[in-house]
C-alpha positions in Angstrom: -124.3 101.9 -8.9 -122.1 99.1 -7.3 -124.6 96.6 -8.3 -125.1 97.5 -12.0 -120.9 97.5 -12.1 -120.9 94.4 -10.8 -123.5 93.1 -13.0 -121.5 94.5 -15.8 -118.3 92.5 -15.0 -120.4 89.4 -14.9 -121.8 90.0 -18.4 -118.3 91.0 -20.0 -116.6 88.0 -18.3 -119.5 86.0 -20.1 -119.0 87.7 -23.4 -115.1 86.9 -23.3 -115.8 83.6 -23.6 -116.6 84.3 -27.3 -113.4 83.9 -29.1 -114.5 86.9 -31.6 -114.6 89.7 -29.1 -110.9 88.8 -27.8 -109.1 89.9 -31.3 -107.3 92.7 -28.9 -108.2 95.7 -30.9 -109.6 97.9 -28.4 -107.8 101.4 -27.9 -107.0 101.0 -24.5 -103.6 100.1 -22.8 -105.3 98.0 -20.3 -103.5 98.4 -17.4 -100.0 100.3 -16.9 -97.5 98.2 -18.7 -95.4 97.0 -16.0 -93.6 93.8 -16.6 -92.6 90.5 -15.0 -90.1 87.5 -15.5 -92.7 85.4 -13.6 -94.8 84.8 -16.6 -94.5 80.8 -16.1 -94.9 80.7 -12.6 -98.0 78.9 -11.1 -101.0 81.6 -10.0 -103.2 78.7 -8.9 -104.0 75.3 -9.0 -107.8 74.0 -9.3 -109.1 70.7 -9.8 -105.8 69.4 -10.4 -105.1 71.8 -13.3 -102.4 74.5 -12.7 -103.2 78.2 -14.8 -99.6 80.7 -15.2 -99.8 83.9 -14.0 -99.3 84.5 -18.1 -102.8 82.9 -18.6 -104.1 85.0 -15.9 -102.3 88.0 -17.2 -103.7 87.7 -20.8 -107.4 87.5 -19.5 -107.1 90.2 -17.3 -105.5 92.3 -19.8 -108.7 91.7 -22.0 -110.9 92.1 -19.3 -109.0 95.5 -18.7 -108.8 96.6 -22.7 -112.9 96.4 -22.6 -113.3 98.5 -19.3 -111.6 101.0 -20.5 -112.9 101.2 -23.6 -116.4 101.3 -22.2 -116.6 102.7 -18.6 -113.7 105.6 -18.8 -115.9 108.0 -20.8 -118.8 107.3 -18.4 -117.1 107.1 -14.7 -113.9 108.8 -15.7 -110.4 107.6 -16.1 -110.1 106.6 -12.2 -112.6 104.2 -12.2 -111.0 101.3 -11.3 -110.4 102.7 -7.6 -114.7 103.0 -7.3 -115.3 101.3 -3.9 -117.4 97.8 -4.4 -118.1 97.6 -1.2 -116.3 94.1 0.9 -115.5 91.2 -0.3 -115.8 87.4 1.6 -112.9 88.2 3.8 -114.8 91.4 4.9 -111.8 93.3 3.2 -112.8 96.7 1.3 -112.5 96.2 -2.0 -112.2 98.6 -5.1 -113.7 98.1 -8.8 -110.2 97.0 -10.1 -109.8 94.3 -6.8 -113.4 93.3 -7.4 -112.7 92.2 -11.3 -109.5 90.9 -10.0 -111.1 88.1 -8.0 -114.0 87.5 -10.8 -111.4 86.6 -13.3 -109.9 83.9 -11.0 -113.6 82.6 -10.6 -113.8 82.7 -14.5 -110.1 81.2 -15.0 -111.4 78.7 -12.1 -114.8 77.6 -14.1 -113.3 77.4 -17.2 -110.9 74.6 -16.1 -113.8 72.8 -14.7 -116.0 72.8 -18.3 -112.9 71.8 -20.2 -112.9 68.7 -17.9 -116.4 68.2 -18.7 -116.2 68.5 -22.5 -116.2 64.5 -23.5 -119.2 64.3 -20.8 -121.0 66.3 -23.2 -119.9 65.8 -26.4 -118.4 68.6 -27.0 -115.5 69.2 -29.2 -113.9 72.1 -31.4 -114.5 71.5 -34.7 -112.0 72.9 -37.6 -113.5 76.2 -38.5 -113.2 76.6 -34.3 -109.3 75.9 -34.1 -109.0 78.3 -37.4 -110.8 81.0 -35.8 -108.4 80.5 -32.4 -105.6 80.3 -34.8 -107.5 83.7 -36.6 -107.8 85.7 -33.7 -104.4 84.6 -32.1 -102.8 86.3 -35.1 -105.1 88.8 -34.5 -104.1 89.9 -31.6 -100.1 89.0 -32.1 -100.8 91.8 -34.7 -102.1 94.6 -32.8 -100.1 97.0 -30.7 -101.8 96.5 -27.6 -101.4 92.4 -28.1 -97.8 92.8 -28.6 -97.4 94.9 -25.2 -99.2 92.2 -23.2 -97.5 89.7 -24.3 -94.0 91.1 -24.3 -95.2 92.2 -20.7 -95.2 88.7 -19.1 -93.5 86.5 -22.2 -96.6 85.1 -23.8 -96.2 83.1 -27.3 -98.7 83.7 -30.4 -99.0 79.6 -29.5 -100.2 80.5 -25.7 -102.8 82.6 -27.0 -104.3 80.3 -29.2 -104.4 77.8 -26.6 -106.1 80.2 -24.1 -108.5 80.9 -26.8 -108.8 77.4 -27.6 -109.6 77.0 -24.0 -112.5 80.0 -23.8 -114.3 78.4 -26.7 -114.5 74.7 -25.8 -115.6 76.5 -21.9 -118.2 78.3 -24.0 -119.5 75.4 -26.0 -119.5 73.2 -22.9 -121.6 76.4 -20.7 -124.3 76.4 -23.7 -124.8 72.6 -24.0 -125.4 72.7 -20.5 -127.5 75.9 -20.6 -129.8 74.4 -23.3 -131.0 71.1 -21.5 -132.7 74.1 -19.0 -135.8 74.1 -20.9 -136.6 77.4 -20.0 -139.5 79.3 -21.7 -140.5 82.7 -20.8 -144.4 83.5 -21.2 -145.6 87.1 -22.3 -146.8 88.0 -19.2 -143.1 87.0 -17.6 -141.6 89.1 -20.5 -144.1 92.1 -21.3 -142.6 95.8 -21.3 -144.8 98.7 -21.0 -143.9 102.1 -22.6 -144.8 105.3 -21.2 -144.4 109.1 -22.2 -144.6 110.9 -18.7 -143.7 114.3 -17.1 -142.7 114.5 -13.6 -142.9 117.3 -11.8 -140.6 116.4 -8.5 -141.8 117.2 -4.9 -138.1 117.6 -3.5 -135.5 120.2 -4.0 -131.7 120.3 -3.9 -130.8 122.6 -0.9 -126.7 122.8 0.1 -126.2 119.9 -1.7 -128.7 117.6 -0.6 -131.6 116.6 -1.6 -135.4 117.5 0.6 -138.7 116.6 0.4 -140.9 120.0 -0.2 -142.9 120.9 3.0 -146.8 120.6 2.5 -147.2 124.1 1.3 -144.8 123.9 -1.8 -145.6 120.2 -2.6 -149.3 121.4 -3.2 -147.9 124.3 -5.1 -145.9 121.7 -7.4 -149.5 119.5 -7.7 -151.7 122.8 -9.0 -149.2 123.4 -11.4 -149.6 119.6 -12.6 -152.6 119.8 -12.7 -153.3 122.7 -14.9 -150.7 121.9 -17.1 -152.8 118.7 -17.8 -156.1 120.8 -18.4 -153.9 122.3 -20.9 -153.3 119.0 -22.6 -156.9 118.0 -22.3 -158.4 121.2 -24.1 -156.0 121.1 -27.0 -154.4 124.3 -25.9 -150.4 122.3 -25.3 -149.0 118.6 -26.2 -147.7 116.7 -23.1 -144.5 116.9 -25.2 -144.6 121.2 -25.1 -145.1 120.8 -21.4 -142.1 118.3 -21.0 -140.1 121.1 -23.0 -141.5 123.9 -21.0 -140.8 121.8 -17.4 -136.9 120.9 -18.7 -138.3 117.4 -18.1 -135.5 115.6 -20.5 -136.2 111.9 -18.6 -140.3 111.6 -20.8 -139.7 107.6 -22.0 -139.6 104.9 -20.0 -140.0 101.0 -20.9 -140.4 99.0 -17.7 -141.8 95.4 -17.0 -143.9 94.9 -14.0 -143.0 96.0 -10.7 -140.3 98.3 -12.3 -141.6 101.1 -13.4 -139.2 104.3 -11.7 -142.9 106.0 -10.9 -143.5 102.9 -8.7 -146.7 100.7 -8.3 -149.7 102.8 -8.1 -148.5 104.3 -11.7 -148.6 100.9 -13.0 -152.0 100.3 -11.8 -153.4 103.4 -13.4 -151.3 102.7 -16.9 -153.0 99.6 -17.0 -156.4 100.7 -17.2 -155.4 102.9 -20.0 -155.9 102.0 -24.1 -153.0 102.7 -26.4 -152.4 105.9 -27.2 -154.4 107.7 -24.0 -153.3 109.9 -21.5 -154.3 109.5 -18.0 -157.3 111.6 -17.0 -155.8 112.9 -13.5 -152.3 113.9 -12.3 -151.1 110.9 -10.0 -148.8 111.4 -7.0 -146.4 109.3 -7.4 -142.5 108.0 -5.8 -140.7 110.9 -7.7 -143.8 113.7 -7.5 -147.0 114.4 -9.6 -147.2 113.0 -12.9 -148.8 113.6 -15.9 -148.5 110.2 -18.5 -149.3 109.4 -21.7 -149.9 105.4 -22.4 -147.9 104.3 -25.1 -148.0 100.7 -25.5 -149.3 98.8 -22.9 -147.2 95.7 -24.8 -144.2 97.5 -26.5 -143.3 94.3 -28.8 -139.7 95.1 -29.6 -139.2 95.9 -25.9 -140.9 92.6 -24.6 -139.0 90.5 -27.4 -136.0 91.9 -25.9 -136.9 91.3 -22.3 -138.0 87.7 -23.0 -134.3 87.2 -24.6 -133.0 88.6 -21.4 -134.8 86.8 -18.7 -134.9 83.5 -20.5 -131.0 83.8 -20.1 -131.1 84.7 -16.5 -133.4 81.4 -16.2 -130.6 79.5 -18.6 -127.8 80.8 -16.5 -129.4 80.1 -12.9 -129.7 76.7 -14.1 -126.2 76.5 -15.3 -125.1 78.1 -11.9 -126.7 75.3 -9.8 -125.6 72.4 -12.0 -121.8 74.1 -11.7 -122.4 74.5 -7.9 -123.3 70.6 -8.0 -119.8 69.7 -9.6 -117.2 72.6 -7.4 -119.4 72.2 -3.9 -116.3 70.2 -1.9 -113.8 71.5 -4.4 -114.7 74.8 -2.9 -115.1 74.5 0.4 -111.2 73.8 0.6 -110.6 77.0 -1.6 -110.1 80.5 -0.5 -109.1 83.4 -3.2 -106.5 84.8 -0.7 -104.6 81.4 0.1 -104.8 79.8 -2.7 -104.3 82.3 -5.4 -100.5 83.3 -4.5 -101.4 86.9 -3.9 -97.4 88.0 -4.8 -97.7 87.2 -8.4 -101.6 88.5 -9.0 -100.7 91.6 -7.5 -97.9 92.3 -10.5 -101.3 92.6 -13.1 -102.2 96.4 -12.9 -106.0 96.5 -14.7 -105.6 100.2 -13.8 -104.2 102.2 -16.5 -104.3 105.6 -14.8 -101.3 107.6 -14.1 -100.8 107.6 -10.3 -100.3 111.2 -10.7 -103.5 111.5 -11.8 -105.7 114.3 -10.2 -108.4 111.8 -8.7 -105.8 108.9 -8.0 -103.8 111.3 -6.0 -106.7 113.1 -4.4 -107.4 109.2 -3.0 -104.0 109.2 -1.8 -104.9 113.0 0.2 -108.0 111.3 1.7 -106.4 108.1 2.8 -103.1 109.7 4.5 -105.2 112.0 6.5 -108.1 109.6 7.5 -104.5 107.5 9.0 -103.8 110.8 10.6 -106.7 111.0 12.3 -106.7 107.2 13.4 -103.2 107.6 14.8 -104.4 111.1 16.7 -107.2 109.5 17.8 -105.4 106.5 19.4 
């Protein structure tokens, strides 16, 4: 889970830097209103350019306003305290620390491709400084704008700059992106679809989950297995014996190597037509399976996946030419020195209630693991 999360934030952080998804409209309060005087105070300095803690403020907020909106109903309200695993200093870090440090990186990038702007040719143009101005006003308007900037003392003029900022960033990212050349052939990009039924060889038992012993994993393979003559004689559809197993889980899209049923199911898809169901149950990573063969090249899945992974090709080339330009600019930087760690620590993401039920459960489970530490020493 920790690595589609942080996948996620990478993608939204991408996203921001269209202007039109930061009109501040979302529902959330993004973060728990607390406010500072410090708004004008230097966060950090990079390249020889200084950003506010305001600036940083705003595009955390944002950040903040689209998490909520989209991971809360999914991971619950306490989200943000998720555990990310460690960071470079080797210090734990939670989902809301995590974004923190991504947004200094993204705050840290974009100062560098505003730099690089005349190097490319690339300028706003009038209908981009009226849609800054646009979505300024935008977000002056809405509640949730208002709060954020009466939080740290932002200006409807600040915002447009920021935004101003974000889009020539963006413009100068895809210029760069484009020279990549990359092309993505149909073999790169195909997507199988599959209709399948699993029936699982492990059991839940207090909790946890076992492999069956040999006895009741053989048990679990005859009942495949006549469930599939069943299918073959006409008698049931592979979609009656998906309803009658509880098997909710039947579709599945996958390009190769992905496939949850893992390699050998591939194989024996891809000797399949179109339409056919395989003529033998196969044993495969998550039990026996019965599958069905639905399109060996599912076209609107592949035309997605070669949109996808000619990106990924498009943003590892933009990564390595941006590596080229920060290499000694970085090797002098460190997130904890150089970002003063007083200010950033004043922009709450997390808009949760610290009486919360889970936050304060956390709170339980950290005050007695110290307990136990100070017993034990």
């Amino acid at each position: 889970m920790r690595k589609k999360m942080k996948k996620a934030v990478a993608i939204a952080l991408s996203c921001l830097m269209a202007v039109g998804s930061m009109t501040g409209c979302c529902s959330s309060k993004a973060g728990i209103g607390t406010k500072t005087n410090d708004g004008n105070k230097i966060l950090f300095q990079y390249d020889g350019e200084k950003i506010s803690l305001k600036e940083g403020w705003l595009y955390a907020k944002l950040i903040a306003a689209q998490y909520d909106d989209t991971y809360s109903s999914t991971y619950g309200k306490d989200f943000w305290n998720m555990e990310m695993g460690k960071d470079n200093e080797g210090k734990e870090q939670t989902f809301e620390s995590y974004t923190k440090q991504q947004i200094i990186s993204q705050l840290k990038q974009q100062i560098v491709l505003n730099k690089k702007a005349d190097a490319y040719g690339c300028k706003l143009s009038a209908a981009d400084k009226k849609k800054c101005t646009e979505s300024a006003l935008s977000y002056y308007q809405s509640s949730n704008g208002r709060t954020v900037m009466g939080e740290c003392g932002l200006l409807r003029e600040d915002v447009e700059e920021f935004y101003k900022e974000i889009l020539l960033a963006s413009k100068v990212k895809d210029k760069i992106k484009s020279q990549a050349n990359a092309t993505v052939t149909e073999d790169e990009a195909r997507k199988s679809t599959v209709y399948r039924v699993v029936f699982p060889t492990t059991m839940t038992k207090d909790g946890m989950v076992q492999l069956m012993n040999k006895k009741e994993e053989s048990a679990v393979k005859k009942k495949a297995q006549k469930a599939l003559k069943e299918i073959q004689s006409g008698k049931k559809t592979i979609k009656k014996i998906a309803k009658e197993q509880g098997y909710t889980n039947t579709d599945e899209s996958y390009a190769a190597g992905e496939s949850e049923e893992g390699e050998s199911f591939e194989k024996e898809m891809k000797k399949l037509k179109d339409g056919d169901l395989c003529s033998k149950v196969l044993k495969c990573d998550n039990g026996y399976v019965i599958a069905k063969l639905v399109a060996y090249t599912d076209k609107k899945e592949t035309a997605s996946n070669k949109k996808t992974l000619k990106e990924e090709k498009e943003s590892k080339y933009f990564q390595k030419v941006y590596e080229k330009w920060t290499k000694k600019l970085d090797k002098k930087w460190s997130y904890e020195k150089n970002v003063d760690q007083k200010l950033w620590k004043q922009v709450k993401l997390n808009d949760a209630d610290d009486s919360s039920e889970a936050t304060t459960e956390l709170k339980k489970q950290t005050k007695n693991e110290t307990t136990e530490k100070q017993k034990t020493n």
